[in-house]
C-alpha positions as CSV (number, residue, x, y, z in Angstrom):
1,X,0.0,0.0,0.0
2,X,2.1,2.8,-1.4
3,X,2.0,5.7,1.2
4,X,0.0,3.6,3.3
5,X,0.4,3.0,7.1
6,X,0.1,-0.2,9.0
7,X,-2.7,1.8,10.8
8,X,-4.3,2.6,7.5
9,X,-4.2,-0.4,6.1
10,X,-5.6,-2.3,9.4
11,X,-8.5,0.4,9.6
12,X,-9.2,-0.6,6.2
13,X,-9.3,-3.9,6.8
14,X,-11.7,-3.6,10.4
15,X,-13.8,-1.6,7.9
16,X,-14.7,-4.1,5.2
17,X,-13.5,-7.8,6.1
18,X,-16.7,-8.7,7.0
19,X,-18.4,-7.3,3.7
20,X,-15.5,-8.5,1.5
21,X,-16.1,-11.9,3.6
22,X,-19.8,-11.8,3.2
23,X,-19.9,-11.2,-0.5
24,X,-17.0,-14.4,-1.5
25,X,-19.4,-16.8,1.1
26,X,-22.2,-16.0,-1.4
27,X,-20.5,-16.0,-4.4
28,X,-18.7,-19.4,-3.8
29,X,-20.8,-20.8,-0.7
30,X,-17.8,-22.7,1.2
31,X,-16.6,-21.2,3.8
32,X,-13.3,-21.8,3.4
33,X,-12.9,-20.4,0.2
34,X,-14.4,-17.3,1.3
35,X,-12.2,-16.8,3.6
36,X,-9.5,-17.4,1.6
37,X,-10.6,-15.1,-1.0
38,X,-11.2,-12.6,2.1
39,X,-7.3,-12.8,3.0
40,X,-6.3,-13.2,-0.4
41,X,-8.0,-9.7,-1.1
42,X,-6.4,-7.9,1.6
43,X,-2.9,-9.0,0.6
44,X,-3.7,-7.4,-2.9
45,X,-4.4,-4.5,-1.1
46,X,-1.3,-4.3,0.8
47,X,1.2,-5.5,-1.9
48,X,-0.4,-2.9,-4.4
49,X,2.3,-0.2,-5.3
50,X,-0.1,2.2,-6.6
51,X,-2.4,4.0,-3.5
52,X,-5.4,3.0,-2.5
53,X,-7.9,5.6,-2.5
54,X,-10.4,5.5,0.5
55,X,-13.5,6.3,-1.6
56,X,-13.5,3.5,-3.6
57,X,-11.5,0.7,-2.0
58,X,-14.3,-1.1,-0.9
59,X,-15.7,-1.2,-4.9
60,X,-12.2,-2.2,-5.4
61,X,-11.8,-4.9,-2.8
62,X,-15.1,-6.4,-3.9
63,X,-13.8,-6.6,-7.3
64,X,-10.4,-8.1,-6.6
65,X,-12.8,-11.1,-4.7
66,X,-15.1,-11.5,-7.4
67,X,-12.0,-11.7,-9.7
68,X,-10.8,-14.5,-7.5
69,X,-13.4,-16.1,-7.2
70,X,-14.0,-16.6,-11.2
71,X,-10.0,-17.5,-10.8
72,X,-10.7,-20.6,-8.6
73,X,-14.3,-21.3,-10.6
74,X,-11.4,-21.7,-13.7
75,X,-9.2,-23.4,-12.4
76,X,-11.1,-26.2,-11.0
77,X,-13.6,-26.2,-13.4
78,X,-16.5,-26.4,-11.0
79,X,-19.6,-24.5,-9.5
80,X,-20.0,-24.7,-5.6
81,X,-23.1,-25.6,-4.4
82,X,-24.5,-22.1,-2.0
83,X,-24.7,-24.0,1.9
84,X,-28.2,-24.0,2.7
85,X,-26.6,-23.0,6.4
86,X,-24.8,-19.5,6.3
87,X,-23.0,-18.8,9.0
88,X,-24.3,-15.6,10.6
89,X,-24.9,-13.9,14.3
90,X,-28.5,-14.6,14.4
91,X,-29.9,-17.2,16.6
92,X,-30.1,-21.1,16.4
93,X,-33.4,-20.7,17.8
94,X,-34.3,-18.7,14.8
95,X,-38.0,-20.2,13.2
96,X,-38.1,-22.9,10.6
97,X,-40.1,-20.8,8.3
98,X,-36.9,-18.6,8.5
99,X,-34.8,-21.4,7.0
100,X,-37.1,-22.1,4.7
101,X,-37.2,-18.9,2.9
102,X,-34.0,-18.5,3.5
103,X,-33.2,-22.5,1.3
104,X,-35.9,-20.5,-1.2
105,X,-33.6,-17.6,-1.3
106,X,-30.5,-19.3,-1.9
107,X,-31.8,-21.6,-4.4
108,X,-32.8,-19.3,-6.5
109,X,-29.9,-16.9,-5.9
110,X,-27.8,-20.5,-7.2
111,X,-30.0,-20.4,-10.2
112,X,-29.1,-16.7,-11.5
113,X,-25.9,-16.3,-14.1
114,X,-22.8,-15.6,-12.3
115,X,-22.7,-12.0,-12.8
116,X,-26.5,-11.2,-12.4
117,X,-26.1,-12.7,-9.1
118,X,-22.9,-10.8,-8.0
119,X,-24.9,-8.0,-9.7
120,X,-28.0,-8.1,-7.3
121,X,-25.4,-9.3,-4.2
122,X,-23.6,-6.0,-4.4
123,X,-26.1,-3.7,-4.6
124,X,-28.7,-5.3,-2.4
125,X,-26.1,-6.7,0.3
126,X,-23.5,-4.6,0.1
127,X,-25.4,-1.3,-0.9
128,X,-22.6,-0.2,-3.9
129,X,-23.9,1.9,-6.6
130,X,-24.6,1.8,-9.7
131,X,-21.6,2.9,-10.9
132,X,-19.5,1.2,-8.0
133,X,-21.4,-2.2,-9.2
134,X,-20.3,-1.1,-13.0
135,X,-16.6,-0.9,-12.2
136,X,-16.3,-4.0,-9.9
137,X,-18.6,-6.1,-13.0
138,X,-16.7,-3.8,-16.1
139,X,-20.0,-3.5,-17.4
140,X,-21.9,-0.2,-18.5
141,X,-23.7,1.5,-15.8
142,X,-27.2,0.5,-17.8
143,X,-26.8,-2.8,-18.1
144,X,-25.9,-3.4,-14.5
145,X,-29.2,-1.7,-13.6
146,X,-30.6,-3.8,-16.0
147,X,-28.5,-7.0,-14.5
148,X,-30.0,-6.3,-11.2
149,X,-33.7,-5.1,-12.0
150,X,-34.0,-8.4,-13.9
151,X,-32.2,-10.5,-11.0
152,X,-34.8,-8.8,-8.7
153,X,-37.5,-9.9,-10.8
154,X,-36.8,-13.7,-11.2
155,X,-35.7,-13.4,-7.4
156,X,-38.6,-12.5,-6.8
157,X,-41.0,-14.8,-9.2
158,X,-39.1,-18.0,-7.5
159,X,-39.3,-16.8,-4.2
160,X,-43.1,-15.7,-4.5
161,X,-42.4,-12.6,-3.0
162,X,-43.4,-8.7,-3.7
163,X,-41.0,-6.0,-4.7
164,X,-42.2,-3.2,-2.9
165,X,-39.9,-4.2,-0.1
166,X,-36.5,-3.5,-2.2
């Protein structure tokens, strides 16, 4: 991180780990390859020689993860199955109608393209714009909203719910 402190870069990194984290689990859906993806993302950050600017490092963090992400997806030549568990802070005792919309959720997230669904992730999950969304995707601004007004509709059609609530 050229020009970058320590300090800075840890800041950073209490920042957006958890989002950067978050967003690999549900492109990939193992754990473990989040995480790696998570650390892996980081170290990009740090090693960079150019310097990171603070408005947009979390569009740029989110990028560098889904670009490793398609790296591992290539490399071994498979698509991970989303867990129907995700690890999260809510309750065990949450209901089972819970984890059944949440199963309905994530099988229909499973069934969206690849980048529809990182699409619709980062703008719904991790509240990027437009424009952040069309930099992390290289994609024109109008055809992410398009990506993600159409993801919303099919997520919505399989799920069986309303869109008044996005």
């Amino acid at each position: 991180m050229s020009g970058q402190t320590a300090a800075g870069f840890s800041e950073i990194y209490q920042r957006y780990s958890r989002d950067v984290y978050r967003f690999a689990l549900y492109l990939s859906g193992d754990a473990d390859l989040a995480e790696d993806i998570t650390a892996e993302s980081f170290l990009r950050i740090w090693s960079s020689a150019a310097p990171v600017r603070l408005t947009t490092v979390k569009a740029y963090l989110l990028a560098i993860a889904r670009n490793l992400y398609l790296h591992e997806l290539r490399h071994l030549k498979r698509h991970s199955e989303i867990e129907d568990k995700l690890p999260s802070a809510r309750s065990l005792e949450c209901d089972a109608g819970d984890r059944e919309e949440l199963a309905r959720v994530l099988a229909a997230l499973r069934e969206l393209p690849e980048a529809d669904r990182t699409a619709v992730l980062l703008r719904a999950e991790d509240g990027l714009s437009y424009e952040e969304i069309a930099a992390v995707l290289n994609l024109p601004v109008a055809t992410v909203k398009v990506k993600v007004h159409r993801a919303r509709l099919k997520l919505a059609e399989r799920t069986g719910r309303s869109l008044t609530t996005s």
